[in-house]
MARLO-39695 format. One record per residue: x, y, z of N, C-alpha, C in turn. Coordinates in nm, 4 decimals, m for minus. Example, Ala and Ser with C-alpha at 12.3 -4.5 7.8 and 13.67 -1.06 7.14 Angstrom:
<recs>
REC_1.3190_m0.5690_0.7800_1.2300_m0.4500_0.7800_1.3200_m0.3300_0.7800
REC_1.2850_m0.2250_0.7080_1.3670_m0.1060_0.7140_1.2900_0.0030_0.7870
</recs>
This chain:
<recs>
REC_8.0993_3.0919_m11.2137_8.0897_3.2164_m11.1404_8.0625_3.1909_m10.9928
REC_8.0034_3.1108_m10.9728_7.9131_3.0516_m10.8525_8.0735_3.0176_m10.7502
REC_8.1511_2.9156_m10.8492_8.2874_2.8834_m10.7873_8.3724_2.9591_m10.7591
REC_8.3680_3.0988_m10.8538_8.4902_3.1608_m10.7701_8.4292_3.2548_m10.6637
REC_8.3282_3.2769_m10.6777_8.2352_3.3518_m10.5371_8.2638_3.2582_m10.4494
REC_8.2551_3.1422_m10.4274_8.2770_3.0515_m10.3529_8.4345_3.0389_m10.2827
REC_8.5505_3.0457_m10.3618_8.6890_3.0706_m10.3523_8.7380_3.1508_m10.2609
REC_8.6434_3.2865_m10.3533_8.6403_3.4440_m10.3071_8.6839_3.4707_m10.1238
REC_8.5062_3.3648_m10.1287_8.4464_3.3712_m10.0050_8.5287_3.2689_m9.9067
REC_8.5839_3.1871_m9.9208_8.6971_3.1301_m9.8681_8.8196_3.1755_m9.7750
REC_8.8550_3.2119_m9.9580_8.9766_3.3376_m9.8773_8.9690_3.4556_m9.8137
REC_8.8761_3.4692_m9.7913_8.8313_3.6102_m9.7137_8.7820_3.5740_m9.5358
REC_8.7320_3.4374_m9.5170_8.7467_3.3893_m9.4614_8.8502_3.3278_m9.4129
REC_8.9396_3.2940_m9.4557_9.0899_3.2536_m9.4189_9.1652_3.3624_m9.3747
REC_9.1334_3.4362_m9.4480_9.1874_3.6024_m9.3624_9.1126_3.6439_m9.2882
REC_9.0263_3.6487_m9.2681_8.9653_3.6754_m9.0912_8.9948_3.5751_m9.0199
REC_8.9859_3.4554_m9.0268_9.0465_3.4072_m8.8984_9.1440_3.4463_m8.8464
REC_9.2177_3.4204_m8.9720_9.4000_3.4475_m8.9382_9.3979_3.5726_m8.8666
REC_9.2874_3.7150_m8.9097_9.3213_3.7999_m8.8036_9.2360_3.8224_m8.6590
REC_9.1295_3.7193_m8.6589_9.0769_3.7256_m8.5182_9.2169_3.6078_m8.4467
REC_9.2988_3.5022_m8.4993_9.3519_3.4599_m8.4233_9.4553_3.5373_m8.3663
REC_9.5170_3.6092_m8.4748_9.6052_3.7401_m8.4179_9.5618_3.8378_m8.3108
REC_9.4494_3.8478_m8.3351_9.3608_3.9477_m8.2193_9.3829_3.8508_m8.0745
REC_9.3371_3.7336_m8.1005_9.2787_3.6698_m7.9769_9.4646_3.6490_m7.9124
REC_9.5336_3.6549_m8.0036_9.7422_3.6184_m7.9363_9.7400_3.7613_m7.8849
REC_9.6751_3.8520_m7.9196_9.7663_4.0136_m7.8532_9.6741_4.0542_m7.7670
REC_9.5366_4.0108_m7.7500_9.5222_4.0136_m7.6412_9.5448_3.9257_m7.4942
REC_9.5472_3.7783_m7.5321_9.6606_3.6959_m7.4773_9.7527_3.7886_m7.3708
REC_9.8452_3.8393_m7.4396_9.9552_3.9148_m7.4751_9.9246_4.0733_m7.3613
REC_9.8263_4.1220_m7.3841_9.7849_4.2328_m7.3211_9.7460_4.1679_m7.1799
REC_9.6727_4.0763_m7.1959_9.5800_4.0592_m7.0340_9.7219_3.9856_m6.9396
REC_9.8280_3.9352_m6.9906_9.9277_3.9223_m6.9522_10.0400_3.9795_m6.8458
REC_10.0322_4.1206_m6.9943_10.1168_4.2115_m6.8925_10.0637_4.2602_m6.7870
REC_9.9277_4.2813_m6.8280_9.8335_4.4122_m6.7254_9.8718_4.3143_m6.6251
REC_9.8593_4.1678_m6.5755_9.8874_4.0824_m6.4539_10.0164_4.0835_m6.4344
REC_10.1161_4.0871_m6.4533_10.2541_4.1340_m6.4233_10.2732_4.2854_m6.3796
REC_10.2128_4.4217_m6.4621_10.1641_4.5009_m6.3911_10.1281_4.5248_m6.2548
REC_10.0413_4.4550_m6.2563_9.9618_4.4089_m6.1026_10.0495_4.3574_m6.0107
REC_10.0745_4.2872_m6.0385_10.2023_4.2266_m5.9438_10.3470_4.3015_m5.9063
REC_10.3708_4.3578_m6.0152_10.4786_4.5118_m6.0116_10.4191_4.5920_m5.9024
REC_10.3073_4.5968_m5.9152_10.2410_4.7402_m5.8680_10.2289_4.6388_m5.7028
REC_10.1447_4.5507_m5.6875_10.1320_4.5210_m5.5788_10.2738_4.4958_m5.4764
REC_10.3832_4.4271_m5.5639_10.5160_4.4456_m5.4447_10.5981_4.6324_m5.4540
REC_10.5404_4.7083_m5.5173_10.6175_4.8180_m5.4727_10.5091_4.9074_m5.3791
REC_10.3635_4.8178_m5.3767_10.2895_4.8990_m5.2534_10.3119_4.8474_m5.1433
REC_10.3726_4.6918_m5.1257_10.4034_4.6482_m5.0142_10.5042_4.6933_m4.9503
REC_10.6572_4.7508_m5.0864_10.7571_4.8150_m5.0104_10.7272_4.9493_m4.9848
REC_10.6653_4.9814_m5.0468_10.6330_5.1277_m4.9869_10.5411_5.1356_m4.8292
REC_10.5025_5.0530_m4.7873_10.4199_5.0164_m4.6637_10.5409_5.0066_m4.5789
REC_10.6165_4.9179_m4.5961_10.6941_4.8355_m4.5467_10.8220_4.9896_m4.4505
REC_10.8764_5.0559_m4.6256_10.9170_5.1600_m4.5804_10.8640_5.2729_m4.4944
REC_10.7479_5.2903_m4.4737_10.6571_5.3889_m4.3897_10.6511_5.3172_m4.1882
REC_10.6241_5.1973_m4.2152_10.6412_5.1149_m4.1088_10.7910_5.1815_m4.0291
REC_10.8900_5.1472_m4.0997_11.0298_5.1440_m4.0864_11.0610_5.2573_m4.0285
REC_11.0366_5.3848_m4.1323_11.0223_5.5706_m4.0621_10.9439_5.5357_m3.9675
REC_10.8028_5.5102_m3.9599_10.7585_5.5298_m3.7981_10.8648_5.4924_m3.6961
REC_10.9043_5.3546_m3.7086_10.9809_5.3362_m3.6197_11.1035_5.3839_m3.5104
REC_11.1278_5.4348_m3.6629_11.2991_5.5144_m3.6490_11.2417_5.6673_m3.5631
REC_11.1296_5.7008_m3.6194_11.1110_5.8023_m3.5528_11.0277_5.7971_m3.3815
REC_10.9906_5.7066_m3.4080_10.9511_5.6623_m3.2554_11.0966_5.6435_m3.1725
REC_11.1906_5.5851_m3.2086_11.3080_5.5686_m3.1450_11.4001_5.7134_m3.1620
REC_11.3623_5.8039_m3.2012_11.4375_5.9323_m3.1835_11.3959_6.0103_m3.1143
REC_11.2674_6.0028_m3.0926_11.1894_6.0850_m3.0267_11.2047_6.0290_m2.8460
REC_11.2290_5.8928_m2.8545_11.3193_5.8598_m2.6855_11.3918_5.8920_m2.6568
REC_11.4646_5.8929_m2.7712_11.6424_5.9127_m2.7476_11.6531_6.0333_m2.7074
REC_11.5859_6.1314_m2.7614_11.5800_6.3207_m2.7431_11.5274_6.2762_m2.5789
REC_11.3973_6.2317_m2.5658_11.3673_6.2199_m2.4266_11.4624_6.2047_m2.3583
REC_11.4899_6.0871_m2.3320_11.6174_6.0902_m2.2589_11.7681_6.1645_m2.2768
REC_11.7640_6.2360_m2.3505_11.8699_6.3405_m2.3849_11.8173_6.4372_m2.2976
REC_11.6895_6.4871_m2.3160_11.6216_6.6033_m2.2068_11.6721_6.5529_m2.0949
REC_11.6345_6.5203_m2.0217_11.6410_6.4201_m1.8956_11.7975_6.3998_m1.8678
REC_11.8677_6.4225_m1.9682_12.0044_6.3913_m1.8749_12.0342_6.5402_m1.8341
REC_12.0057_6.5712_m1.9402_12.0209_6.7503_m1.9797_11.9702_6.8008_m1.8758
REC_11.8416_6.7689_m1.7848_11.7958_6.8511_m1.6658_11.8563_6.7607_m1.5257
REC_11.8936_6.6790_m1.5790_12.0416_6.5870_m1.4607_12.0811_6.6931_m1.4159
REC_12.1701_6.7018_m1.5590_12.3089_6.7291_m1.5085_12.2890_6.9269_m1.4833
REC_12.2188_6.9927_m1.5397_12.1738_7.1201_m1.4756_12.1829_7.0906_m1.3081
REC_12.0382_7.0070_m1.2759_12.0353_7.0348_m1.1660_12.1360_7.0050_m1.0673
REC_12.2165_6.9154_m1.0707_12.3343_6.8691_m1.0199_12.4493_7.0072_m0.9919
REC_12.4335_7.0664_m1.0861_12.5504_7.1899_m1.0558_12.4566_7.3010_m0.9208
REC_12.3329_7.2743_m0.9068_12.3278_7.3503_m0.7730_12.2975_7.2877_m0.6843
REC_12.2560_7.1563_m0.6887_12.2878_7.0209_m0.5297_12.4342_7.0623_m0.4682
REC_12.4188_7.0526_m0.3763_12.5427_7.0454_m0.2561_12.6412_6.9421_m0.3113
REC_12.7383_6.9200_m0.3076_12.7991_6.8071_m0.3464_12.8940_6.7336_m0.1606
REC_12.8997_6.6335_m0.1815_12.9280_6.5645_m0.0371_13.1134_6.6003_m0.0309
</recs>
């Protein structure tokens, strides 16, 4: 009796390992992705930076371009009532 309590207790033990080793592979497995995650996540905050950079820019350079669009624009106004030679 003693022996198969003993057996019992074996195989019951052989099956918990087997499922803490399964545990310990899927979390493996989990802490994995979450770091690929991370790394997903960290290059689409860099392009998203990257893209915001880019609009400032573009809009800094439109906002000259209009400037100097004004500026020709009050040129060429004032030019039509200068004297001409």
């Amino acid at each position: 009796m003693v022996e198969v309590t003993q057996d019992f207790m074996h195989e019951l033990f052989k099956k918990r390992d087997a499922e803490v080793s399964s545990l310990k592979k899927d979390l493996r497995n989990l802490r994995r992705e979450n770091i690929e995650l991370r790394e997903r996540l960290h290059t689409a905050q860099g392009d998203v930076i990257d893209h915001h950079s880019t609009k400032l820019k573009i809009l800094d350079r439109l906002e000259r371009i209009e400037n100097r669009l004004d500026l020709r624009e009050f040129a060429e106004a004032q030019a039509r009532f200068e004297p001409h030679p």
